[in-house]
N, C-alpha and C positions, 0 to 999 in steps of 0.2 A: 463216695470214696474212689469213685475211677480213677481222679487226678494224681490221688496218694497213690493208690495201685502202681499208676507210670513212674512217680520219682519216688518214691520208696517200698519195693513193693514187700520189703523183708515189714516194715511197720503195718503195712493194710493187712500183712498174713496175720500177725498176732493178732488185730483189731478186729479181724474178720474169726478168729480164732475165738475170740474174747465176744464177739457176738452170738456166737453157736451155743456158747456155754452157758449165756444170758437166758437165751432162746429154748434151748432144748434143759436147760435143768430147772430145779424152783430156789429160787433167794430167801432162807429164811435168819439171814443174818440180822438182827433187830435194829443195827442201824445205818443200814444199804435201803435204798428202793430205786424207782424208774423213773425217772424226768420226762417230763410231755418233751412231744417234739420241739414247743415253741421253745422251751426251756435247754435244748440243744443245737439248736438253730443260732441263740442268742450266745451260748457258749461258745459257738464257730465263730462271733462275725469280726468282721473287723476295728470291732471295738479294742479287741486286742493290741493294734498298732500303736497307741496314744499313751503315753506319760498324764496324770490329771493330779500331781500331788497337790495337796492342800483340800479345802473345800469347795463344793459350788459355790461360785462370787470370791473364793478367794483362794487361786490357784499357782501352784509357780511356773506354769509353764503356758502359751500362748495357745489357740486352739479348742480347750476345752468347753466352748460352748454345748454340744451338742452331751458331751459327757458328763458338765449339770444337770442340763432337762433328765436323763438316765438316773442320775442318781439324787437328784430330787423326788423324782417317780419312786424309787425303791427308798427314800423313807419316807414318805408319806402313807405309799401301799403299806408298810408297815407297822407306821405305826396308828393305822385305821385297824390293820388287822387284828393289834392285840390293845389298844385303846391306848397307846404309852403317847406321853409328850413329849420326850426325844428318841431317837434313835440313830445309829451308826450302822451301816452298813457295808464297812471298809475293810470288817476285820477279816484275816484270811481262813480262818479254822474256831471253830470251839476253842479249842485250848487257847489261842491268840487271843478272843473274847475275854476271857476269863483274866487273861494275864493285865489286857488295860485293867481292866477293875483292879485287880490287886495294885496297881501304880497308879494308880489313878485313885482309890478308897484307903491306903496306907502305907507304912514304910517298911524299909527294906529291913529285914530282923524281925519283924511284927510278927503276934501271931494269928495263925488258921486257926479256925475250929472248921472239921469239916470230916465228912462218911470214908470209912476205910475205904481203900479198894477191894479186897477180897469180900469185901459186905455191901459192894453194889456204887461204891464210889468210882472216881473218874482219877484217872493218872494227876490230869493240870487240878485236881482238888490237895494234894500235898505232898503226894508220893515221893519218898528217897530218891525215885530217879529223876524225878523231874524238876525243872527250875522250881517249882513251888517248892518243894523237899531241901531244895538249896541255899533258896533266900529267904527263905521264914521258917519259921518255929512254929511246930505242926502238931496240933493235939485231932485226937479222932475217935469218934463215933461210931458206935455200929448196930444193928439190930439187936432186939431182944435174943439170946438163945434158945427161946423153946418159942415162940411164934414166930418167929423172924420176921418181922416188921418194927419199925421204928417206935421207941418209947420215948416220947417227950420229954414224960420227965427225965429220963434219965439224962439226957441232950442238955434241958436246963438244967441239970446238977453240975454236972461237966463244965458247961460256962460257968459257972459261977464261982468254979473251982480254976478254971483256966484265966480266966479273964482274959478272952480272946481280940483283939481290935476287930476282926472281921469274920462273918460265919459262914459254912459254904452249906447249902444243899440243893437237891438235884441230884440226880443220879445216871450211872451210864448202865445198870443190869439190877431195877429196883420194881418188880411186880406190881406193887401196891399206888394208889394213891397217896399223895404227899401235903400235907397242912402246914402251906407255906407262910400264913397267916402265924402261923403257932410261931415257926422259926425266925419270923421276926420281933415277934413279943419277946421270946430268947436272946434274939439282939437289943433288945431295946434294953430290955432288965440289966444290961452288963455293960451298958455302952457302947455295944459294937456297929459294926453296919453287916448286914444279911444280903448275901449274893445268891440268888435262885437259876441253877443252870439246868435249863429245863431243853438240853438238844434232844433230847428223845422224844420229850414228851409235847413238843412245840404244837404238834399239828394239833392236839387235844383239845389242848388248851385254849388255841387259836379258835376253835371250834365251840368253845363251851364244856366239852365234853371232860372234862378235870378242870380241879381249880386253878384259877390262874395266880401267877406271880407278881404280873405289871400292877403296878400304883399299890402293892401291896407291902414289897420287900424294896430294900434300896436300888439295886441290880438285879435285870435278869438277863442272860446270857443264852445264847441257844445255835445250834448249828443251824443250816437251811435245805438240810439233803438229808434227812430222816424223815419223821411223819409230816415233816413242811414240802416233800416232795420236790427240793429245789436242786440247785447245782451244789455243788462242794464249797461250802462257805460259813462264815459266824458273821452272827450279827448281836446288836449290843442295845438295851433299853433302859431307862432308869424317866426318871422325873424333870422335868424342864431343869432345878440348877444345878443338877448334877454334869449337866450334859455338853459343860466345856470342858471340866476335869477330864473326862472321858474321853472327846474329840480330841484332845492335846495327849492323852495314854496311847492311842493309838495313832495319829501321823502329829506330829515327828518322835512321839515317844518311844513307838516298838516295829515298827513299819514305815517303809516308803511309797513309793508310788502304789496306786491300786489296781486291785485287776478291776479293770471296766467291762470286758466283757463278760466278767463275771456278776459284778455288781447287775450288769443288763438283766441278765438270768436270772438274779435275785427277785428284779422286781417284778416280771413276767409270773415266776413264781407265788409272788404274794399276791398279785391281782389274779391268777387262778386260786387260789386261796381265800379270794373274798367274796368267789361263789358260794351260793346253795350245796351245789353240786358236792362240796369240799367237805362240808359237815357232814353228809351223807355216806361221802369217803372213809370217811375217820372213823363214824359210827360201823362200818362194817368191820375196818381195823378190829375195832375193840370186840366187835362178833365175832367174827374169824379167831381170833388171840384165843377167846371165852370156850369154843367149840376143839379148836386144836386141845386145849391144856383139857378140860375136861376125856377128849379122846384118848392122849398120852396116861390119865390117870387110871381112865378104865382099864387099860393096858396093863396095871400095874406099876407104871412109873410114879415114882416121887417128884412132885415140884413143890419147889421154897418157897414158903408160907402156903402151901395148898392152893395156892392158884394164880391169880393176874385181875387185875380192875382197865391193865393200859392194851399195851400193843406188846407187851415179851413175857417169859417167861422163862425161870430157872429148870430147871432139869438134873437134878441131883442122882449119881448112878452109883452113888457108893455101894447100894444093895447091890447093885447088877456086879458089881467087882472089876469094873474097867474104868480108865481115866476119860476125861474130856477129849484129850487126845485122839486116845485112841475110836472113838463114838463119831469123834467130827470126821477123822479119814476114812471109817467105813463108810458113811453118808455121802462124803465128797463121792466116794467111789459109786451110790448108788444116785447120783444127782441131784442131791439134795444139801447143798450149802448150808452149814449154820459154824457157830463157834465157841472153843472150849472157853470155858471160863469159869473163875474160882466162884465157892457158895461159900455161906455163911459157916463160920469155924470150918476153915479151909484147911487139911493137912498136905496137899500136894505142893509144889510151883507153878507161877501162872505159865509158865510153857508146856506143863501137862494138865495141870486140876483135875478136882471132881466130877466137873459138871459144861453141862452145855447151855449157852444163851440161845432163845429162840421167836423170833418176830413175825409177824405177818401182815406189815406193809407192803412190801416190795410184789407180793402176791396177791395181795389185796388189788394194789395198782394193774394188774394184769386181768380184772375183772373174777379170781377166783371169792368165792363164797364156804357158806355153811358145809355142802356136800365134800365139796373139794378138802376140805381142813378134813374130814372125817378119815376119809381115803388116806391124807397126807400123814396124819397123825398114828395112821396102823401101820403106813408104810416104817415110817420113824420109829415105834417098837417094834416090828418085826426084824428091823436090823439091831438093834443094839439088843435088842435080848437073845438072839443067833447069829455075834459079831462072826466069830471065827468059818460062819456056812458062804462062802464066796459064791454059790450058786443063789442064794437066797438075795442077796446082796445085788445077783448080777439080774437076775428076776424082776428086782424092785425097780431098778434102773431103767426096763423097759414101760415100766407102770406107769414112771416119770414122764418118761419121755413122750409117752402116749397121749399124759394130762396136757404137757406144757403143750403142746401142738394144737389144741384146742383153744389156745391164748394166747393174744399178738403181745409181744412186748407194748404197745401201743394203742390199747381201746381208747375208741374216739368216747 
């Protein structure tokens, strides 16, 4: 960053700001983590200069040689990693993902089936605010209310009653494992087609370690910077012939030109992904997750459905008598990043709620373990059950900070 330093040096400050924070606190936002260096290396380079609309072999602009070879790499690495017969790797976000499928799998006024948001669902799955809430007709799902995990049947009553053209599942704050298998016999029964958005759960899956969606459901969808450990991106999978509908939903359907340097990054990331090393990754994920949530329970704290099978967990504080809100900005304060978010029969707004989301990728990636979650997890109820003790608060901060120093952003 020296060069930035010289010609901007107000940007290197925040950057440099924004590094400290990284470094000295712990990330347990469940869908943040840390990208290898290669995978920031690849986000710098000068792939960024180049225009490459269209596809490798068929582009609209001259030049694009080397930015095939790049994005031939990132789908193949891809679609090795998760066994699929096509893939896209152009789109710019999860939600952009999701949107080709919907124009690409049905029309405009159609409708969703798909998981509420306040019950673990995702905005681009139907929500009023979102273009999905706008362009289609949106019926919704939600957990059981006395287990809080998903009930099948009840999913297949609802289709059969909705009669849905297309069914969404996946989740963006769902504990449990998910039988994606189920949800498309639910699509088949009704006619529909079954989109599996699996951005959280990518890396698990990728890995063995949950069950997978590809060759299973029509569409599976997934960001590449959660438990994929990659850059800021979505990408897009389904069956060889689904795979021009798709190609043509996303350039020239909903996008133009692509990031290349990103796509670079993508693939960098799914060939670190197609190590050993990666499953062994993910397996601690899901320890660390298992070790935190049991910690937080010992503690007294309530989590939705009593625990986690992935990488997050709900954290429900209504006993405790304070909002998400307020739980997440004691925590920021003591260095410990997570995020409010609504639980099952929610009575708050998603700008306050009940409850906080809570992950352990991003710490995982920094080499923390078993011992460490144990530490993190008293840390985490010592604050929120003595919100209002600013010296307890300011105590824990140094606890933090003591841990994370023990922890490059970067273990080799």
């Amino acid at each position: 960053m020296s060069y930035l330093a010289k010609t901007d040096p107000a940007i290197a400050d925040i950057i440099e700001k924004e590094r400290l924070r990284q470094v000295n606190g712990l990330e347990l936002i469940a869908s943040e983590n840390v990208v290898s260096r290669a995978v920031l290396e690849a986000m710098g380079s000068i792939m960024t200069n180049k225009y490459a609309e269209g596809y490798p072999g068929k582009r609209y602009y001259g030049g694009c040689e080397f930015h095939d070879m790049a994005e031939n790499l990132a789908r193949d690495r891809l679609k090795k990693l998760f066994g699929a017969e096509h893939a896209n790797v152009q789109a710019h976000s999860g939600t952009q993902a999701n949107m080709a499928v919907y124009f690409a799998a049905i029309k405009l006024g159609e409708k969703i089936l798909s998981m509420k948001l306040n019950q673990g669902g995702h905005l681009s799955h139907g929500s009023p605010v979102s273009f999905t809430g706008k362009f289609y007709q949106v019926a919704q799902y939600g957990v059981d209310p006395k287990t809080e995990v998903l009930d099948y049947g009840v999913v297949a009553e609802m289709a059969k009653k909705e009669r849905p053209q297309i069914i969404v599942c996946g989740a963006s704050a769902y504990p449990r494992t998910i039988d994606f298998k189920a949800f498309q016999e639910i699509a088949d029964d009704v006619g529909a087609v079954c989109l599996a958005d699996i951005a959280h759960i990518a890396g698990l899956v990728a890995t063995g370690l949950h069950p997978t969606s590809v060759g299973v459901v029509n569409y599976t969808t997934t960001t590449t910077h959660k438990t994929l450990r990659g850059p800021r991106g979505g990408a897009i999978m389904c069956n060889a012939d689904l795979g021009v509908g798709i190609d043509k939903a996303v350039f020239p359907g909903m996008q133009g030109g692509p990031l290349m340097h990103t796509i670079a990054a993508k693939a960098v990331c799914f060939e670190e992904a197609l190590k050993p090393s990666f499953r062994e990754y993910n397996k601690q994920i899901i320890r660390n997750a298992k070790v935190l949530a049991e910690t937080l329970m010992a503690n007294g704290l309530r989590l939705v459905s009593g625990g986690t099978d992935n990488h997050l967990m709900l954290l429900d504080l209504t006993e405790q008598g304070i909002t998400g809100l307020e739980a997440e900005t004691a925590l920021g304060k003591a260095g410990i990043t997570v995020n409010k978010n609504t639980i099952p029969n929610e009575t708050k707004s998603p700008f306050v709620t009940s409850g906080l989301r809570i992950g352990t990728p991003a710490v995982t990636s920094r080499g923390m373990k078993e011992a460490e979650m144990r530490l993190i997890g008293g840390w985490i109820a010592s604050v929120i059950k003595d919100i209002k003790n600013e010296k307890n608060t300011s105590d824990v901060r140094g606890k933090v900070e003591a841990l994370a120093s023990k922890f490059t952003l970067y273990p080799e």
